[in-house]
N, CA, C, O and CB atoms as a CASP TS submission, in Angstrom:
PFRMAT TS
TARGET T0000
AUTHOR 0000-0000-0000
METHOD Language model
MODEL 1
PARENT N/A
ATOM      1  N   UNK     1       0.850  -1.152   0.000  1.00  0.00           N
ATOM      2  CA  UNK     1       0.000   0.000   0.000  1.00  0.00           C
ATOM      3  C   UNK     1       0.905   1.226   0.000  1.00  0.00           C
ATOM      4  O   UNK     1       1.955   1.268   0.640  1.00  0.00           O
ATOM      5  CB  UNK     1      -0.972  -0.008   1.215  1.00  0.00           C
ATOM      6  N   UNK     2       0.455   2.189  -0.730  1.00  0.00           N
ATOM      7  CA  UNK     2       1.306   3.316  -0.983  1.00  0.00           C
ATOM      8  C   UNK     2       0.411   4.638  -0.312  1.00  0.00           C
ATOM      9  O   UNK     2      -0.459   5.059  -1.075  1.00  0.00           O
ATOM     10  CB  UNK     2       1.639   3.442  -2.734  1.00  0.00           C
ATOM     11  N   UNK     3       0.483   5.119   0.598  1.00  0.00           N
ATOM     12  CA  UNK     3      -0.019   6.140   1.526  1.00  0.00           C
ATOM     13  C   UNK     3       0.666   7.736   0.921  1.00  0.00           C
ATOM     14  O   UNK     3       1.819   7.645   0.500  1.00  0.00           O
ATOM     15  CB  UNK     3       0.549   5.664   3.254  1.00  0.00           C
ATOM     16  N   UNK     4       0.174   8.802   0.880  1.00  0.00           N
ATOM     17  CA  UNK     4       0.755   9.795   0.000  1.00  0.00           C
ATOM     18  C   UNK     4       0.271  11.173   1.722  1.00  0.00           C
ATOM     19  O   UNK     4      -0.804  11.364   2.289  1.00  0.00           O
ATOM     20  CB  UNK     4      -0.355   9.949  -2.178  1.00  0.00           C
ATOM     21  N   UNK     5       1.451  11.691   1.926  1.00  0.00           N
ATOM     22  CA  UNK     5       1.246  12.832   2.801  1.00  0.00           C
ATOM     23  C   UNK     5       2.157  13.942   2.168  1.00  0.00           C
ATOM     24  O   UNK     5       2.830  13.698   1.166  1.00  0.00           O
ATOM     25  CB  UNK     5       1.624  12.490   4.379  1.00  0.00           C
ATOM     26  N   UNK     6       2.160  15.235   2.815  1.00  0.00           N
ATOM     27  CA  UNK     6       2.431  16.400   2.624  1.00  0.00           C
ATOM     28  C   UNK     6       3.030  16.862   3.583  1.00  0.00           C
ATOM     29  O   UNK     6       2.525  17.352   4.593  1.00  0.00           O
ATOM     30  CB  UNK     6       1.559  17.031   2.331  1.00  0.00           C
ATOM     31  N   UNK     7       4.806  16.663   3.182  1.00  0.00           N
ATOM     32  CA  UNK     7       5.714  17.813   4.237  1.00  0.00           C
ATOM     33  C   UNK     7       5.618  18.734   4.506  1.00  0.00           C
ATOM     34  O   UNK     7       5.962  19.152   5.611  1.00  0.00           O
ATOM     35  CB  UNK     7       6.668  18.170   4.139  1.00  0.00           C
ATOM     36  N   UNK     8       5.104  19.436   3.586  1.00  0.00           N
ATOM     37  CA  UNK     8       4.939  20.992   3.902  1.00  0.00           C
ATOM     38  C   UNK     8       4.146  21.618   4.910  1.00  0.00           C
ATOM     39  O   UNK     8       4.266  22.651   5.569  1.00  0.00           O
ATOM     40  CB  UNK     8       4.477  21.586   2.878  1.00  0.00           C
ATOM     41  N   UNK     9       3.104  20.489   4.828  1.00  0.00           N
ATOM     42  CA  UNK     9       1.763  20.877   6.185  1.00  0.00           C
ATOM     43  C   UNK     9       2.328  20.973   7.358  1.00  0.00           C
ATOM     44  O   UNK     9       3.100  20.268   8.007  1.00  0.00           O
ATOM     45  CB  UNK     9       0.507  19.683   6.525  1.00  0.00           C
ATOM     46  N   UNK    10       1.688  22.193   7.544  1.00  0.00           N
ATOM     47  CA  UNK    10       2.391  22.476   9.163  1.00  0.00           C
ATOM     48  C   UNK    10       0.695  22.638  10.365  1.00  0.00           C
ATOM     49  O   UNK    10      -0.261  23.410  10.301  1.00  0.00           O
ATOM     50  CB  UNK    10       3.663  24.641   9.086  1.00  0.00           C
ATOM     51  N   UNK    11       0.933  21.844  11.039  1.00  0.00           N
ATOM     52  CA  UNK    11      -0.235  22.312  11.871  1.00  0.00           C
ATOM     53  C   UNK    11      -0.362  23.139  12.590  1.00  0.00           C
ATOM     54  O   UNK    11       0.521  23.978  12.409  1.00  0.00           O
ATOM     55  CB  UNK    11      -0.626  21.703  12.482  1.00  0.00           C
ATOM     56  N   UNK    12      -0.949  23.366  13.286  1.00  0.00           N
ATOM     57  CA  UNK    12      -0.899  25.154  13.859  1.00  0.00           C
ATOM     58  C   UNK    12      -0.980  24.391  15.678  1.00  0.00           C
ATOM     59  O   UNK    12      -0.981  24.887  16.804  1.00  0.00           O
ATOM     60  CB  UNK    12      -2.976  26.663  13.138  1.00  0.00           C
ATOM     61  N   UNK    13      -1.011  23.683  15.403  1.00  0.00           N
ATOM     62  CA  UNK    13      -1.062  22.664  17.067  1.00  0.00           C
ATOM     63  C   UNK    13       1.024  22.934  17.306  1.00  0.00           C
ATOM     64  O   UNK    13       1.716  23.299  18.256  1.00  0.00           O
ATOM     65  CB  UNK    13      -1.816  19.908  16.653  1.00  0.00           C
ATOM     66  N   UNK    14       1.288  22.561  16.051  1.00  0.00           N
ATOM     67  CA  UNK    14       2.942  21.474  16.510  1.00  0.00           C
ATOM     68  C   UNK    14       3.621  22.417  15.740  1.00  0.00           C
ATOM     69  O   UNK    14       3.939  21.675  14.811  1.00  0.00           O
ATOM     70  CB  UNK    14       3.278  19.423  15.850  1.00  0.00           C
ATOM     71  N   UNK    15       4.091  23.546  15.433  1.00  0.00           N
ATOM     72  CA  UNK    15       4.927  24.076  14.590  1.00  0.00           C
ATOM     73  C   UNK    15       6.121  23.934  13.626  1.00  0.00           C
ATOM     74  O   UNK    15       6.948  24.691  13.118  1.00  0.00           O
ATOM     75  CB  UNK    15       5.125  24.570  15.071  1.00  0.00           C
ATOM     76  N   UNK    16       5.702  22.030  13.597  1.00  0.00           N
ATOM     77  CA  UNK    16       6.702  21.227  12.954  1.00  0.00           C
ATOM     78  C   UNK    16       6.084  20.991  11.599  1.00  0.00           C
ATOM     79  O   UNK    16       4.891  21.295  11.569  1.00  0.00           O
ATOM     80  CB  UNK    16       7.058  19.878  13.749  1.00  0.00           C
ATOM     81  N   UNK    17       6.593  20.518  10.442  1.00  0.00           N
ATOM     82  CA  UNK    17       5.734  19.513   9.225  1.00  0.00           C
ATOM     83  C   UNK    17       5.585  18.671   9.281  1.00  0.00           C
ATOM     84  O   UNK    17       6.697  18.239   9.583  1.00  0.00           O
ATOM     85  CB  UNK    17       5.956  19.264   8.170  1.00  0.00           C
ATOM     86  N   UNK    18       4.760  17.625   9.202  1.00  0.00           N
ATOM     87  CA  UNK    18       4.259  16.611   9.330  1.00  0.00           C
ATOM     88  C   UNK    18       5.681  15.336   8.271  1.00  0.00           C
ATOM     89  O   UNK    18       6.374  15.589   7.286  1.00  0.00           O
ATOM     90  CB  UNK    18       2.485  16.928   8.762  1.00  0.00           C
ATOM     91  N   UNK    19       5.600  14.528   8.803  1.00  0.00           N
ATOM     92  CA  UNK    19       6.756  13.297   7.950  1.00  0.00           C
ATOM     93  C   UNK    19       5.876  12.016   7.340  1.00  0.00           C
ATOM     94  O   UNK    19       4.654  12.142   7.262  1.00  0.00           O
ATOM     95  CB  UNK    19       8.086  12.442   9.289  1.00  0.00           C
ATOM     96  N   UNK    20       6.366  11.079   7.014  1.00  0.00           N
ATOM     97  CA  UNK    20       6.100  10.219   6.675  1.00  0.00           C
ATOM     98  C   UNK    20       5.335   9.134   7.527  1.00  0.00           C
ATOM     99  O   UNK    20       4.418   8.508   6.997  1.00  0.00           O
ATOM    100  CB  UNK    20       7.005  10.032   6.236  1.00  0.00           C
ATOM    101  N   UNK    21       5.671   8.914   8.753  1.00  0.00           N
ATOM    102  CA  UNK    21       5.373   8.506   9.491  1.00  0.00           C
ATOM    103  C   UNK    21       4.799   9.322  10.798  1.00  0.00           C
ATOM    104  O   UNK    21       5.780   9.475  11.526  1.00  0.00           O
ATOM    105  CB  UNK    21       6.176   7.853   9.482  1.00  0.00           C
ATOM    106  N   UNK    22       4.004   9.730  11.226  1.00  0.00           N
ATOM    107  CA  UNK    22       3.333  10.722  11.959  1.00  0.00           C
ATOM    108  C   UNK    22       3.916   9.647  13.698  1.00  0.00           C
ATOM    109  O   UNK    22       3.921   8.432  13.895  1.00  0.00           O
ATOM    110  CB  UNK    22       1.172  10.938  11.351  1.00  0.00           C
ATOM    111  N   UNK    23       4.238  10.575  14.424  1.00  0.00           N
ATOM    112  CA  UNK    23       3.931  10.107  15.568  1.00  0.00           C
ATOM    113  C   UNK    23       2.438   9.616  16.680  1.00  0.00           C
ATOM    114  O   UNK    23       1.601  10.451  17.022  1.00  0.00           O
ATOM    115  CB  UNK    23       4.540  10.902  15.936  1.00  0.00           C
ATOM    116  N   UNK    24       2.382   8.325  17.045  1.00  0.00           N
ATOM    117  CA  UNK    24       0.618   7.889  17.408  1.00  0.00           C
ATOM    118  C   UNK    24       0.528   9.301  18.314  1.00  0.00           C
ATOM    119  O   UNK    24      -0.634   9.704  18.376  1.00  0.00           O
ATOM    120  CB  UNK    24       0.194   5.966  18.599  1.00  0.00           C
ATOM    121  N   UNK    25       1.219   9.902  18.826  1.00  0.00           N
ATOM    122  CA  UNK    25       1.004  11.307  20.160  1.00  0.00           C
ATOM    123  C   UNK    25       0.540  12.503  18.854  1.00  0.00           C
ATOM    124  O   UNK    25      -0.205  13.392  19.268  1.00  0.00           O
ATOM    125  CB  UNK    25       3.132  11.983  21.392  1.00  0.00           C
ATOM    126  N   UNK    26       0.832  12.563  17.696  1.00  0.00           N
ATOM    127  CA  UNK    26       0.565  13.565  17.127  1.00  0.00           C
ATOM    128  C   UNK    26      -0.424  13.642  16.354  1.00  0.00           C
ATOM    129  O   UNK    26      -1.000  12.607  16.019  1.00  0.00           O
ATOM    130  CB  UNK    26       1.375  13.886  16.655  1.00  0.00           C
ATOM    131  N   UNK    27      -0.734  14.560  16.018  1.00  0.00           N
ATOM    132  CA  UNK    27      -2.404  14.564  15.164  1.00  0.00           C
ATOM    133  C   UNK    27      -2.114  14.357  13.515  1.00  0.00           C
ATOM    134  O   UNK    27      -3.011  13.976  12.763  1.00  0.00           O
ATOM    135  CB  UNK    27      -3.404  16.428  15.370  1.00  0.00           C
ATOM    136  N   UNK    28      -0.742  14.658  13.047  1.00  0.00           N
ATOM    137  CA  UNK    28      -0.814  14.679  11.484  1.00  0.00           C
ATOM    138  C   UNK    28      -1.462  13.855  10.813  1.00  0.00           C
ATOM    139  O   UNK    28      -2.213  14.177   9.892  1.00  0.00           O
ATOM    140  CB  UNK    28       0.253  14.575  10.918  1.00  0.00           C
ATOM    141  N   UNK    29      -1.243  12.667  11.203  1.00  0.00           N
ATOM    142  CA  UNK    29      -1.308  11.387  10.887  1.00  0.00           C
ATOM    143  C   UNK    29      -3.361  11.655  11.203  1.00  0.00           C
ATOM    144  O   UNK    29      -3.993  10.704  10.743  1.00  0.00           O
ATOM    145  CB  UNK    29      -0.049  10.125  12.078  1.00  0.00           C
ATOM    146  N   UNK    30      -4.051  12.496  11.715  1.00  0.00           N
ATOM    147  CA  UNK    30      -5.665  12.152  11.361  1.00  0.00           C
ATOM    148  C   UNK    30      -5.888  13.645  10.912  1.00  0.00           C
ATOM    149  O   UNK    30      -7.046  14.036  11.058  1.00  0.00           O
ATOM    150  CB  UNK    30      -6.860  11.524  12.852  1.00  0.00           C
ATOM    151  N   UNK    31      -4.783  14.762  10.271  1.00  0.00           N
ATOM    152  CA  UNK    31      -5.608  15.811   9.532  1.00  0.00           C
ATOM    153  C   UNK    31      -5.533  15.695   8.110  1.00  0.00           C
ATOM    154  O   UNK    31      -4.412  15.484   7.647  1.00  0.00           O
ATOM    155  CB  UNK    31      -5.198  17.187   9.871  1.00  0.00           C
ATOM    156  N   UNK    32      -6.476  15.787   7.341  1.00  0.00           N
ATOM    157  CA  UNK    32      -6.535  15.105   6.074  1.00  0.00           C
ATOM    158  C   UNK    32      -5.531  16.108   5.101  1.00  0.00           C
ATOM    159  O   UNK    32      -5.004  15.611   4.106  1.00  0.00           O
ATOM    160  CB  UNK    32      -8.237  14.950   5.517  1.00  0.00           C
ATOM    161  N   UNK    33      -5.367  17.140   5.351  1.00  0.00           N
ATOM    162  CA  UNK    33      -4.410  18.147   4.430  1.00  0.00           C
ATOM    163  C   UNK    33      -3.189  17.714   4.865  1.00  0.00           C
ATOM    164  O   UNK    33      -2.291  18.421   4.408  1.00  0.00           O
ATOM    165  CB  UNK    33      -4.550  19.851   4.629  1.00  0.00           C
ATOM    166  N   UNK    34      -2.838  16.909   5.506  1.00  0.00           N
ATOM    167  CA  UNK    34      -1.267  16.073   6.031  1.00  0.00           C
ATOM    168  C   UNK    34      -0.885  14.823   5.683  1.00  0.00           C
ATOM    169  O   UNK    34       0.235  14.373   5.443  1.00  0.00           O
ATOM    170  CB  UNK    34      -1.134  15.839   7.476  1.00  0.00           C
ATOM    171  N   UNK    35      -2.347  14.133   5.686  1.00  0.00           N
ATOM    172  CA  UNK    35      -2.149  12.592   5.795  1.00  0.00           C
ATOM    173  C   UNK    35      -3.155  11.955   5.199  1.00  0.00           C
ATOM    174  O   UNK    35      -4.218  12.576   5.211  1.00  0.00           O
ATOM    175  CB  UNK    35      -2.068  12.056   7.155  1.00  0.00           C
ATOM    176  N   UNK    36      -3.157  10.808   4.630  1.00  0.00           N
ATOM    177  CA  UNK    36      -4.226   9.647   4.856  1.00  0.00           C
ATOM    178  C   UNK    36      -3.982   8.611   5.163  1.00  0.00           C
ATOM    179  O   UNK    36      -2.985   8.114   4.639  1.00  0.00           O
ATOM    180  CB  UNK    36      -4.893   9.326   4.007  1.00  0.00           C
ATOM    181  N   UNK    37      -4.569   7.993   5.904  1.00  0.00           N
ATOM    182  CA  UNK    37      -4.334   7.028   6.757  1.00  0.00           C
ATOM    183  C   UNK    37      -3.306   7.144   7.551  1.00  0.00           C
ATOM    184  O   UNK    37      -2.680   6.090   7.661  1.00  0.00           O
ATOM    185  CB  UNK    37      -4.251   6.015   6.217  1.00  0.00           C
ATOM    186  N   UNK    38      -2.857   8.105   8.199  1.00  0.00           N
ATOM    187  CA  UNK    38      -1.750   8.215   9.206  1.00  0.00           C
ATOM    188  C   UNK    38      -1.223   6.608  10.095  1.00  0.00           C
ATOM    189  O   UNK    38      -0.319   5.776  10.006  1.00  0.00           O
ATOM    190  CB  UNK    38      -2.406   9.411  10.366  1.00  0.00           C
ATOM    191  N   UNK    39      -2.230   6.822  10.793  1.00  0.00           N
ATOM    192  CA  UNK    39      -2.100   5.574  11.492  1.00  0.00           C
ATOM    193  C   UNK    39      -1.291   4.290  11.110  1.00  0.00           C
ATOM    194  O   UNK    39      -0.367   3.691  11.659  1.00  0.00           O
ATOM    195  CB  UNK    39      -3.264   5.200  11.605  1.00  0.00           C
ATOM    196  N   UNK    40      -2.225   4.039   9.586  1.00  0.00           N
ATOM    197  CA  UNK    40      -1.533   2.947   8.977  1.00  0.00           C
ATOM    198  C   UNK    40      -0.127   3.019   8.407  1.00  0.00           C
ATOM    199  O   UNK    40       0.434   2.039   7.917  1.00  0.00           O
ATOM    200  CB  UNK    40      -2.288   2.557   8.017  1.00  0.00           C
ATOM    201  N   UNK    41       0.426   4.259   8.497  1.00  0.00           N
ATOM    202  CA  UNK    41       1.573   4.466   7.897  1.00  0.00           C
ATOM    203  C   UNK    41       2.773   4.252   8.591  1.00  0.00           C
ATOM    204  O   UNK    41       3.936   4.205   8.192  1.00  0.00           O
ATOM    205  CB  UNK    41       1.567   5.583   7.469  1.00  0.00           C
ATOM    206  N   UNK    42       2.235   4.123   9.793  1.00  0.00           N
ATOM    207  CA  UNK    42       3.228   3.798  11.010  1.00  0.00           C
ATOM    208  C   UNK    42       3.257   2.359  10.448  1.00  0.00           C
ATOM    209  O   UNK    42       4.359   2.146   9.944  1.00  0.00           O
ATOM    210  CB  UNK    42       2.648   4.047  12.832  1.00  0.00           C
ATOM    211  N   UNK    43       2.849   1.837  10.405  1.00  0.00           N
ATOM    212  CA  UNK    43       3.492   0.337   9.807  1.00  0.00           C
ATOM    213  C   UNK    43       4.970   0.279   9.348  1.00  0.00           C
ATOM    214  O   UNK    43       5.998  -0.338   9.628  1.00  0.00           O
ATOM    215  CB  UNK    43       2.677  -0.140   8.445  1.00  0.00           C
ATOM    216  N   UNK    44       4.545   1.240   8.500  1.00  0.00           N
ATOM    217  CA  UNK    44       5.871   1.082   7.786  1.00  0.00           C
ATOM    218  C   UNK    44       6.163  -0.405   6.355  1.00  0.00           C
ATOM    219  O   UNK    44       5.490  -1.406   6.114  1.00  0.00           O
ATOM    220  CB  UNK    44       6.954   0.812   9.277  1.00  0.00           C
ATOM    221  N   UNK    45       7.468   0.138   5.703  1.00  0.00           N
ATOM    222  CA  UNK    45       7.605  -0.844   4.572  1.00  0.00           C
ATOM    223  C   UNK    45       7.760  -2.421   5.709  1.00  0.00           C
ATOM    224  O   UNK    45       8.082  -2.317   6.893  1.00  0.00           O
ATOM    225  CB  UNK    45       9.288  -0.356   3.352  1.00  0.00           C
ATOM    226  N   UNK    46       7.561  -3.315   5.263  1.00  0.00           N
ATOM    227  CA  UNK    46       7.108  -3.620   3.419  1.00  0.00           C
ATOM    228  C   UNK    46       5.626  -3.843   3.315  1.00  0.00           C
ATOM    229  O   UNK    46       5.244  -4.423   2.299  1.00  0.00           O
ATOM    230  CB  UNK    46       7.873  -5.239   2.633  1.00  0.00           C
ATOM    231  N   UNK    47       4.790  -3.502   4.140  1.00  0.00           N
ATOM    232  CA  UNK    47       3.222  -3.351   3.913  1.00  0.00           C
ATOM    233  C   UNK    47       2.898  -2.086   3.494  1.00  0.00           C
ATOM    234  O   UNK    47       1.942  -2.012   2.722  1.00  0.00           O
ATOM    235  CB  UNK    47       2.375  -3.609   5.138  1.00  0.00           C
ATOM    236  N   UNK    48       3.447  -1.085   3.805  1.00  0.00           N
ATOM    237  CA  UNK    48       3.159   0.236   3.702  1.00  0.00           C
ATOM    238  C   UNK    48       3.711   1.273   3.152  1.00  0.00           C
ATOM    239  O   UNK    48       3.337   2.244   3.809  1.00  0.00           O
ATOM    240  CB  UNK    48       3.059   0.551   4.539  1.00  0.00           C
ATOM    241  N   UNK    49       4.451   1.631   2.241  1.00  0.00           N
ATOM    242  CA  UNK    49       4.745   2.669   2.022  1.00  0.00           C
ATOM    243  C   UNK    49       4.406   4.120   2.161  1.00  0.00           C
ATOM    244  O   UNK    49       3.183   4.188   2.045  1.00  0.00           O
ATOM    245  CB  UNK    49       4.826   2.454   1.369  1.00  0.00           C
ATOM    246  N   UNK    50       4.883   5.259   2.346  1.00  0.00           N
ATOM    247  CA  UNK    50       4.501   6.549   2.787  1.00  0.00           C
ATOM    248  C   UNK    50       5.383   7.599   1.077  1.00  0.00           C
ATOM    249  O   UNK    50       6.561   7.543   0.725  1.00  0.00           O
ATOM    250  CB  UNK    50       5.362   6.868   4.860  1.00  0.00           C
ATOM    251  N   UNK    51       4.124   8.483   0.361  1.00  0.00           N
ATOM    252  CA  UNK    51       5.339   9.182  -0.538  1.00  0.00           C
ATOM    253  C   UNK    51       4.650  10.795  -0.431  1.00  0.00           C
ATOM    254  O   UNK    51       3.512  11.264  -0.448  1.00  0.00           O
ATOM    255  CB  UNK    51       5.513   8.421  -2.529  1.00  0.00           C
ATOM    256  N   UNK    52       6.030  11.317  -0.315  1.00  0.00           N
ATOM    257  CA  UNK    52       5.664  13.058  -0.055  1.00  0.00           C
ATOM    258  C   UNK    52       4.612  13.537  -1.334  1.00  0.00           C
ATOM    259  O   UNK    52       5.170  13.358  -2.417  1.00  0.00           O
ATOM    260  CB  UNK    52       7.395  14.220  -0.182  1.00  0.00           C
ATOM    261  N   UNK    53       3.440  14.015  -1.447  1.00  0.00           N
ATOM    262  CA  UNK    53       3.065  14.878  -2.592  1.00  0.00           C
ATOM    263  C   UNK    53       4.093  15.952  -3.298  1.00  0.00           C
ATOM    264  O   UNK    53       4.111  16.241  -4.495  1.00  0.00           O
ATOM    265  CB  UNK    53       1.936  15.627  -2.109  1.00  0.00           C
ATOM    266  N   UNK    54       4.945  16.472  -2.260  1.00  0.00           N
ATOM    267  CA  UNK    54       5.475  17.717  -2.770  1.00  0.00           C
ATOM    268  C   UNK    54       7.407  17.007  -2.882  1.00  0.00           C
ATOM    269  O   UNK    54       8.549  17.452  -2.766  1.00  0.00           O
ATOM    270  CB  UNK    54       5.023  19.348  -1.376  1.00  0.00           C
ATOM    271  N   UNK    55       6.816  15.874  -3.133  1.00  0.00           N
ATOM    272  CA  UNK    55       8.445  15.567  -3.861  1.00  0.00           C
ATOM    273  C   UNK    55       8.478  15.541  -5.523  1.00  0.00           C
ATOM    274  O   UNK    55       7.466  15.527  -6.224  1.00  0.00           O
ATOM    275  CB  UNK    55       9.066  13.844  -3.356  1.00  0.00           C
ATOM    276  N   UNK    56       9.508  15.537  -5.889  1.00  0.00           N
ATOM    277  CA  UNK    56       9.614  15.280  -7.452  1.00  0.00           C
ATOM    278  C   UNK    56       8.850  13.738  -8.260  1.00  0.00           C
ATOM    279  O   UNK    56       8.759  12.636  -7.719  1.00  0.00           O
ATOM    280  CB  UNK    56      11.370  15.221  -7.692  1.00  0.00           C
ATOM    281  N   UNK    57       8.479  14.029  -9.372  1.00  0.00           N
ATOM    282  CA  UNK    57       8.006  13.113  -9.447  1.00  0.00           C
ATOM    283  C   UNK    57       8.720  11.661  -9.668  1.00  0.00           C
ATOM    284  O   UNK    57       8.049  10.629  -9.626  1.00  0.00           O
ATOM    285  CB  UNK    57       7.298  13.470 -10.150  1.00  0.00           C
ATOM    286  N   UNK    58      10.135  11.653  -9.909  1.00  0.00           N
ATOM    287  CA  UNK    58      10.950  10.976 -10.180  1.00  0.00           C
ATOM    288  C   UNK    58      11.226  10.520  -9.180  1.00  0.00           C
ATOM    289  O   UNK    58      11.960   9.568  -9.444  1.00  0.00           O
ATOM    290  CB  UNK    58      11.729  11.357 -10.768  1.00  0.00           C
ATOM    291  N   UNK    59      11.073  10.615  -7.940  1.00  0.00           N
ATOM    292  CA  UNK    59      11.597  10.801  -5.814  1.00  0.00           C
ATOM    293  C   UNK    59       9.678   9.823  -5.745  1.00  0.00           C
ATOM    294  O   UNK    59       9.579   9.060  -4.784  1.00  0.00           O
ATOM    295  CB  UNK    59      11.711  13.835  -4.554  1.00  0.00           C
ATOM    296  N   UNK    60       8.716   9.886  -6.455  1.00  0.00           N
ATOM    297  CA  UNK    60       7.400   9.238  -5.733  1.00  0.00           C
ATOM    298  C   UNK    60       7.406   7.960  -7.130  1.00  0.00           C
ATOM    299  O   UNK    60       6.789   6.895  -7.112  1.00  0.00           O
ATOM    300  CB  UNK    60       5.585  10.630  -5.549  1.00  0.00           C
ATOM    301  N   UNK    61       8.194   8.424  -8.126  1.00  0.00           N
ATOM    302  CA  UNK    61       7.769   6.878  -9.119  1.00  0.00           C
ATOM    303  C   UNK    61       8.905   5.651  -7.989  1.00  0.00           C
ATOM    304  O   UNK    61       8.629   4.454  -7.915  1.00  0.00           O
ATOM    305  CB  UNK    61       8.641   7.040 -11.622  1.00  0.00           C
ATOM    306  N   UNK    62      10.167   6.300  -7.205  1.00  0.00           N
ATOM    307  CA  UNK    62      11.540   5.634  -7.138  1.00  0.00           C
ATOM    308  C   UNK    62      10.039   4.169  -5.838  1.00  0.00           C
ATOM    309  O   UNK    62       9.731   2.977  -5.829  1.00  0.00           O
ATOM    310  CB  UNK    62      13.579   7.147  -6.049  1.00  0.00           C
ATOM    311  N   UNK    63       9.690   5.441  -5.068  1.00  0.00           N
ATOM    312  CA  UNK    63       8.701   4.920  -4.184  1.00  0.00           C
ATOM    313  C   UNK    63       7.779   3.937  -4.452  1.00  0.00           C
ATOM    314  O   UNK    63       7.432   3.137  -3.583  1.00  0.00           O
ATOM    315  CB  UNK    63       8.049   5.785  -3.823  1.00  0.00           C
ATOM    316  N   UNK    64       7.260   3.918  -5.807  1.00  0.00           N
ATOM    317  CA  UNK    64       6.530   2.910  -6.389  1.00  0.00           C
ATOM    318  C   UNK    64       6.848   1.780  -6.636  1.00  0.00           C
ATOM    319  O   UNK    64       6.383   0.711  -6.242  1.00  0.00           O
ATOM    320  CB  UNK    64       6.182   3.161  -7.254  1.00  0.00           C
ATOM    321  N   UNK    65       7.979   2.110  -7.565  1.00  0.00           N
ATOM    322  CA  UNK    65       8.957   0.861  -7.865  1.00  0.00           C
ATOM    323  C   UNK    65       9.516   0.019  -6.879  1.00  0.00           C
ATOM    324  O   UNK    65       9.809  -1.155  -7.108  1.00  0.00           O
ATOM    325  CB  UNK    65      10.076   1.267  -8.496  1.00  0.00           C
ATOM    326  N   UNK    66       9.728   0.768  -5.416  1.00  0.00           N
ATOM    327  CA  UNK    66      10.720   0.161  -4.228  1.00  0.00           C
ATOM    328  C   UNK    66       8.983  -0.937  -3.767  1.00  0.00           C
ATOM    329  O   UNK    66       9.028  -2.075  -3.299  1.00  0.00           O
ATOM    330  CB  UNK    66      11.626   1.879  -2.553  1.00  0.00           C
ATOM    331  N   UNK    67       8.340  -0.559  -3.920  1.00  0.00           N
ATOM    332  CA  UNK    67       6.749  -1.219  -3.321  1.00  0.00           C
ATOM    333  C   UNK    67       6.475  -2.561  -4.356  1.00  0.00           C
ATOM    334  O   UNK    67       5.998  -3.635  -3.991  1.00  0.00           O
ATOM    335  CB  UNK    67       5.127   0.185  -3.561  1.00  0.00           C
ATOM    336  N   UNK    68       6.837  -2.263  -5.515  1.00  0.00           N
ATOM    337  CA  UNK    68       6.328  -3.298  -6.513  1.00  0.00           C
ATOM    338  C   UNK    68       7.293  -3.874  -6.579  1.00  0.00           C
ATOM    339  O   UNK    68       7.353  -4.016  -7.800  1.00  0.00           O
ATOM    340  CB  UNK    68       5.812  -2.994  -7.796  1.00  0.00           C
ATOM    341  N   UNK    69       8.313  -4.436  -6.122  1.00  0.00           N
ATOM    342  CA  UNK    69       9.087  -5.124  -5.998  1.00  0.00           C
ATOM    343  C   UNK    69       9.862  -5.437  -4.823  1.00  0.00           C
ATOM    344  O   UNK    69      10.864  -6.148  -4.758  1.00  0.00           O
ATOM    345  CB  UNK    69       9.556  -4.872  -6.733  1.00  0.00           C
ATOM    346  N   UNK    70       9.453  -5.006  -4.188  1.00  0.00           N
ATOM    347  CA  UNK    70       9.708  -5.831  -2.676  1.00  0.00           C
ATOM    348  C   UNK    70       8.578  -6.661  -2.287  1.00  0.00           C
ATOM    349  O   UNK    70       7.399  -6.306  -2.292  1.00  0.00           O
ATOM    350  CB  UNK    70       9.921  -4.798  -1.361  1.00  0.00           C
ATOM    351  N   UNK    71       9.079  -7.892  -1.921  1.00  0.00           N
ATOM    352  CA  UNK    71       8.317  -9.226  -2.048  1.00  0.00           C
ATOM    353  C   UNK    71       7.679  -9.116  -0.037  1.00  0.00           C
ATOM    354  O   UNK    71       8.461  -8.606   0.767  1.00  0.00           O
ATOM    355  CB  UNK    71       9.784 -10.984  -2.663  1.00  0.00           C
ATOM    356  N   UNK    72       6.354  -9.617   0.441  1.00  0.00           N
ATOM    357  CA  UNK    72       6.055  -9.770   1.436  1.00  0.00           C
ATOM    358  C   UNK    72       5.785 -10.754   2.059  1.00  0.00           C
ATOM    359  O   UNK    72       4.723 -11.297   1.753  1.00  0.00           O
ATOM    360  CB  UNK    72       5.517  -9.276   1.516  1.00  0.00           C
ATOM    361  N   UNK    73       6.530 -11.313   3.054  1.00  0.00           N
ATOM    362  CA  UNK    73       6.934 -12.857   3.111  1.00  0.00           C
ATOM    363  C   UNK    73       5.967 -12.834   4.394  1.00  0.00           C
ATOM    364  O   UNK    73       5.642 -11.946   5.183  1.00  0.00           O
ATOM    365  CB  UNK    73       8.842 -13.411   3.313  1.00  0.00           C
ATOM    366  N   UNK    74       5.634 -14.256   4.256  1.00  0.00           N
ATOM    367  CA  UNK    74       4.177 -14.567   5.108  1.00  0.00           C
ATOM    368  C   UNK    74       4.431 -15.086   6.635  1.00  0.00           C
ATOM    369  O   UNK    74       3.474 -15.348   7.365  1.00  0.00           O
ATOM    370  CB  UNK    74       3.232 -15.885   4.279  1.00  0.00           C
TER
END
């Protein structure tokens, strides 16, 4: 699963930008201009992938490719 958030979002709570992985203490991860599915993104690879909107597009295909080919062993 490929989860897509936005570094740039800054919440007006945390004066930080939100990452890839939201902390469970922080809200990024449930404001929708930051995140979707926050929560689940804490997973992390190899179920989950996380890719910035405001990266290049060449930086979110690399992200695709690293997902479609990493194998998930049972």
């Amino acid at each position: 699963m490929i989860l897509p958030y936005n570094s740039e979002f800054v919440p007006a709570h945390n004066n930080k930008p939100c990452g890839p992985r939201p902390d469970p203490s922080d809200w990024c991860g449930f404001l929708e201009p930051a995140h979707q599915h926050g929560p689940a993104s804490a997973i992390g690879p190899p179920y989950v992938y996380a890719v910035d909107v405001k990266s290049p597009v060449e930086t979110i295909l690399e992200v695709v490719d690293l997902a479609l080919r990493t194998p998930i062993q049972p």
